[in-house]
C-alpha positions in Angstrom: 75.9 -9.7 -59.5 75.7 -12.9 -61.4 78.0 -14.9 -63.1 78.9 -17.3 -65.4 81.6 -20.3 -64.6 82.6 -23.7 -66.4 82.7 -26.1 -64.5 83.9 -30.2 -65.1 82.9 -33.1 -63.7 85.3 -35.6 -62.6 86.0 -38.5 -65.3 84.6 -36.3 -68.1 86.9 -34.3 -70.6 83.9 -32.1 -71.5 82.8 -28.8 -69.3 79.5 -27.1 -69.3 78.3 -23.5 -68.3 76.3 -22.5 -64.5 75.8 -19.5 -63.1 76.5 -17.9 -59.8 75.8 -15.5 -57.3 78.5 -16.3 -54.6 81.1 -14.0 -54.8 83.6 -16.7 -52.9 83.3 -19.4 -55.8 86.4 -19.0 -57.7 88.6 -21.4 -60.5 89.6 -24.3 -58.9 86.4 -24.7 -56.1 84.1 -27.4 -55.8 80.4 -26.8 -56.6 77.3 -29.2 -56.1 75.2 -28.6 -59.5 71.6 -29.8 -60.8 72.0 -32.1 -63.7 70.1 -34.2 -66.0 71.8 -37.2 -64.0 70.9 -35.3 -60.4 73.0 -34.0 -58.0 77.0 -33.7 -59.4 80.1 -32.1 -57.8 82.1 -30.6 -60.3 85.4 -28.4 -60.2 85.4 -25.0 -61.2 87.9 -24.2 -64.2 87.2 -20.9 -65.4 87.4 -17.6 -64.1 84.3 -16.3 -63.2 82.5 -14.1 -66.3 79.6 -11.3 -65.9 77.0 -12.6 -67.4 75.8 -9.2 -68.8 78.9 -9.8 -70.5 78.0 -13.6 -71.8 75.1 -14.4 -74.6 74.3 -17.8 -74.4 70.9 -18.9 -76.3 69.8 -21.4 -73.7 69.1 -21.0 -70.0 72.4 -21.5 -67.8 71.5 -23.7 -64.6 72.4 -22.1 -61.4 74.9 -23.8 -59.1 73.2 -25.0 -55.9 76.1 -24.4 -53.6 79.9 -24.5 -53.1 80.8 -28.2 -52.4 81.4 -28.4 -48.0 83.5 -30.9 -46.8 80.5 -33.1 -45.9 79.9 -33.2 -50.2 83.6 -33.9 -50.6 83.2 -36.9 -48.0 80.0 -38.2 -49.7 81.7 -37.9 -52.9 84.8 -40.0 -51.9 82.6 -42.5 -50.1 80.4 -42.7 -53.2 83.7 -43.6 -55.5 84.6 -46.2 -53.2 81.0 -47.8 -53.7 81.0 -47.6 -57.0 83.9 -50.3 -57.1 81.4 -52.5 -55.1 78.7 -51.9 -57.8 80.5 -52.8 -60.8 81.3 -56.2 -59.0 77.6 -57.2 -58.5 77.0 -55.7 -62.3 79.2 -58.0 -63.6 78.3 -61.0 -61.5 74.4 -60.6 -62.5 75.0 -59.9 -66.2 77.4 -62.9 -66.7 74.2 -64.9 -64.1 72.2 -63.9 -66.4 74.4 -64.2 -69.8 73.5 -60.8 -70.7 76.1 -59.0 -73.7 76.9 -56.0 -71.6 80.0 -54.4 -71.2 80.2 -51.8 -68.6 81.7 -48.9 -69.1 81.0 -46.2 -66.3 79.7 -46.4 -63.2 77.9 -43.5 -61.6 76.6 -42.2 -57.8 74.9 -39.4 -58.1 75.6 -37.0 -55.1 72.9 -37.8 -52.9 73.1 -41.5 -53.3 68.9 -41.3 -54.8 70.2 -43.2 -58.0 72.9 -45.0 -59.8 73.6 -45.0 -63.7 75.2 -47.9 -65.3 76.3 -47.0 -69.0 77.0 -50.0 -70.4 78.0 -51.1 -74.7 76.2 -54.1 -76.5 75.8 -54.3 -80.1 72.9 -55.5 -79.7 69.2 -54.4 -78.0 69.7 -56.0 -74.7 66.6 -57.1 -72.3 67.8 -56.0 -69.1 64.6 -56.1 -67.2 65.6 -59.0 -64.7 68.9 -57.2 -64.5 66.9 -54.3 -63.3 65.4 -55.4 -60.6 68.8 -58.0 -59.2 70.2 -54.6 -59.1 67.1 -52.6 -57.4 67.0 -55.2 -54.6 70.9 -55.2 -54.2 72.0 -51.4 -54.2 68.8 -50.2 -52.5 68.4 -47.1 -54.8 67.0 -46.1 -58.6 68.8 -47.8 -61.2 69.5 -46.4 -64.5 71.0 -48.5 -67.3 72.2 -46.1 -70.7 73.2 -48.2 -73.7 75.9 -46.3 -75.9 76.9 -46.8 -79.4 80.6 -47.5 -80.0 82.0 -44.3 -80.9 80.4 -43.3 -77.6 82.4 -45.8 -75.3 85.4 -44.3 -77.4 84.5 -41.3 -76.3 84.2 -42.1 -72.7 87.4 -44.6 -72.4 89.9 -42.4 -74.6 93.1 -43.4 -76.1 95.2 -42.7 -79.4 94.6 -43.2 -83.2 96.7 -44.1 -85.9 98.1 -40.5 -86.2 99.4 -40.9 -82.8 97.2 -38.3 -80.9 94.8 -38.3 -78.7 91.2 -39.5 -80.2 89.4 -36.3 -81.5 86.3 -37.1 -79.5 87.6 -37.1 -76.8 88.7 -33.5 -76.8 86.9 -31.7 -79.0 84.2 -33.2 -81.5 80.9 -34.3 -79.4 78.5 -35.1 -81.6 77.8 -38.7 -82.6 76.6 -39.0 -86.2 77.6 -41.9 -88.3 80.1 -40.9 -91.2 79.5 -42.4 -94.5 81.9 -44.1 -96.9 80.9 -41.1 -99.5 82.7 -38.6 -97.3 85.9 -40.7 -98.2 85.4 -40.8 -102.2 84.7 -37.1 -101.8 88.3 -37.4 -100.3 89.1 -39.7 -102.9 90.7 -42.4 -100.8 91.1 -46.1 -101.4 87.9 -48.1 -99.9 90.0 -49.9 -97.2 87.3 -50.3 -93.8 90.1 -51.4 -91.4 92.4 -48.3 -92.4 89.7 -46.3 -92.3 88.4 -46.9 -89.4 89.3 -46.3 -85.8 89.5 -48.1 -83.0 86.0 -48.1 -82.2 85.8 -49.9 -84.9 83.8 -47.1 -86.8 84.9 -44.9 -90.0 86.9 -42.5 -88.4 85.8 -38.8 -87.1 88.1 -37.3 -88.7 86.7 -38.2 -92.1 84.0 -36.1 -91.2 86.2 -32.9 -90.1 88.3 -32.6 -93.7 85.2 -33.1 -95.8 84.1 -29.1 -95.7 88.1 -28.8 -96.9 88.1 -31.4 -99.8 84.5 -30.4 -101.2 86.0 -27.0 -101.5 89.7 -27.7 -102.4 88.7 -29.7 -105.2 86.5 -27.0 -106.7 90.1 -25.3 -108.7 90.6 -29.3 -109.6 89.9 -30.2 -113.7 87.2 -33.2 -113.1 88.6 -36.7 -114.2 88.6 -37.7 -117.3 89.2 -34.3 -118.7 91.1 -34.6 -121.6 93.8 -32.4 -123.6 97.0 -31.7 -125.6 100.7 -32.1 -123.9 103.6 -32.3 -125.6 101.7 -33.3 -129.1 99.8 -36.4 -127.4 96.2 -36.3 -125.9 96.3 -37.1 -122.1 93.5 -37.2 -119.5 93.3 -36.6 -115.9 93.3 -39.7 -113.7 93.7 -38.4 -110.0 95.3 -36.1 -108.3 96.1 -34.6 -104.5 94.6 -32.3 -102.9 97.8 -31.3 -100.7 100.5 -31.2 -103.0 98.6 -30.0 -105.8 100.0 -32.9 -108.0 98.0 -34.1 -111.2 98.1 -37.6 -112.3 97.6 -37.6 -116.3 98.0 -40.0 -118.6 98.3 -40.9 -122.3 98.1 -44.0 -124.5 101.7 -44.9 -123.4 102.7 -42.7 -120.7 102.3 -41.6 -117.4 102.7 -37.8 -116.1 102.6 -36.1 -112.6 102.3 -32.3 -113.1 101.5 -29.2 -111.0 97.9 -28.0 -111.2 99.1 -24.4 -112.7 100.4 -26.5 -115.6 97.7 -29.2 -116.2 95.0 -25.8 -116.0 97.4 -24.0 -118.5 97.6 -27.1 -121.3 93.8 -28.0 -120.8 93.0 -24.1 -121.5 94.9 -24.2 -124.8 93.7 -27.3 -125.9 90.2 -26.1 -125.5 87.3 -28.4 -125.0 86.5 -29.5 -128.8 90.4 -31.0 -128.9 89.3 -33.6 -126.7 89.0 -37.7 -127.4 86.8 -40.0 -125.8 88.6 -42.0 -124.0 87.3 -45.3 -126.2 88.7 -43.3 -129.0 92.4 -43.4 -127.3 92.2 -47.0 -126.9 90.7 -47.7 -130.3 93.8 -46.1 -131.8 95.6 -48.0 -129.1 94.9 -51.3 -130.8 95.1 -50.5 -134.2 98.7 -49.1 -133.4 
């Protein structure tokens, strides 16, 4: 019977899918897997799952084997080396005044190839550093530039709200957000409180948007004018979450429910409104 398992890798926060057919690999083993990267040992954190049972659209990868204590040796041995590694990374880049920070350090199981993920804000020409490295580590070298939400991603920490950085757990794709997904949120345009610390507008910009777009749709539009208590008042703002309206008149200033500010704009009726140019004419000549 085959099945399907998740299994993590160590120093990632994300898991991926494999299947099996060994009836002895259960949550908490260690497999050797095929990856993009090459050969990975990863720890099983699932139960196991029939895959008759399972619809995934693309093709699982099979696990090559449960991990033997030879794998778990080579893996240790491999984490030690990669201290050694960042050392002569570092000591070439600076050699060669090269903007690269280095973020992770990889062995793949086998020891056939190393990958360097390193941030720059810039296009770096790493070709020299290449082949230092090459002549030095005795293996293939792969260098991976990531953006800075990425390195955030990989290094974790805590944002303003005091939890852990939403990409870290659970948002994994990398677009830019735009500064329109805050005025659709209507916020104040302030880039260092809006942005996190990868520098970046923050993600979570991007995960309330769907909920203002669609909140705001029961909002009267600014600028919409109408009669309370005997005076023409307008909209000026209001908050999505308390469901507070900012209006306001020649003279005063208001902050009333929504229920209410819908109820006095419905009797007022559209052709009771004033241009706002009108209020301030009458403004002056008062």
């Amino acid at each position: 019977m085959s099945y399907c398992i998740s299994v993590k890798f160590i120093d990632s926060k994300k898991s991926y899918y494999f299947q099996t057919d060994d009836e002895t690999i259960e949550e908490g083993s260690f497999v050797v897997v095929d990856t993009v990267v090459g050969q990975e040992l990863g720890k099983v954190i699932s139960p196991k799952m029939d895959m008759s049972q399972v619809n995934f659209n693309k093709e699982i990868k099979p696990i090559l084997r449960k991990a033997t204590k030879n794998d778990l040796s080579v893996f240790k041995q491999n984490q030690e080396e990669i201290q050694s590694a960042k050392k002569i990374f570092e000591k070439y880049v600076k050699e060669l005044n090269l903007n690269m920070r280095i973020v992770k350090i990889q062995y793949t199981l086998d020891r056939e190839k190393i990958l360097f993920t390193y941030f720059s804000e810039e296009r770096v020409d790493f070709r020299e550093l290449l082949k230092k490295l090459a002549s030095n580590l005795k293996c293939r070298i792969e260098l991976r530039q990531i953006t800075a939400r990425e390195r955030a991603m990989l290094v974790g920490g805590y944002g303003v709200c005091g939890l852990p950085l939403c990409c870290t757990y659970m948002y994994s794709n990398q677009e830019g957000v735009s500064l329109n997904k805050a005025k659709n949120q209507m916020l104040t345009i302030n880039i260092p409180k809006l942005s996190g610390v990868c520098g970046k507008l923050m993600c979570c910009l991007k995960f309330e948007d769907d909920f203002y777009t669609e909140a705001k749709k029961e909002f009267p539009a600014i600028n919409t004018q109408f009669k309370y208590n005997g005076e023409d008042y307008k909209v000026n703002s209001y908050n999505v979450l308390t469901k507070i309206v900012k209006i306001s008149s020649v003279d005063n200033v208001e902050f009333l429910p929504l229920d209410e500010v819908k109820k006095y704009i419905k009797q007022s009726g559209t052709n009771n409104f004033k241009k706002p140019q009108q209020m301030n004419k009458e403004k002056k000549n008062g």
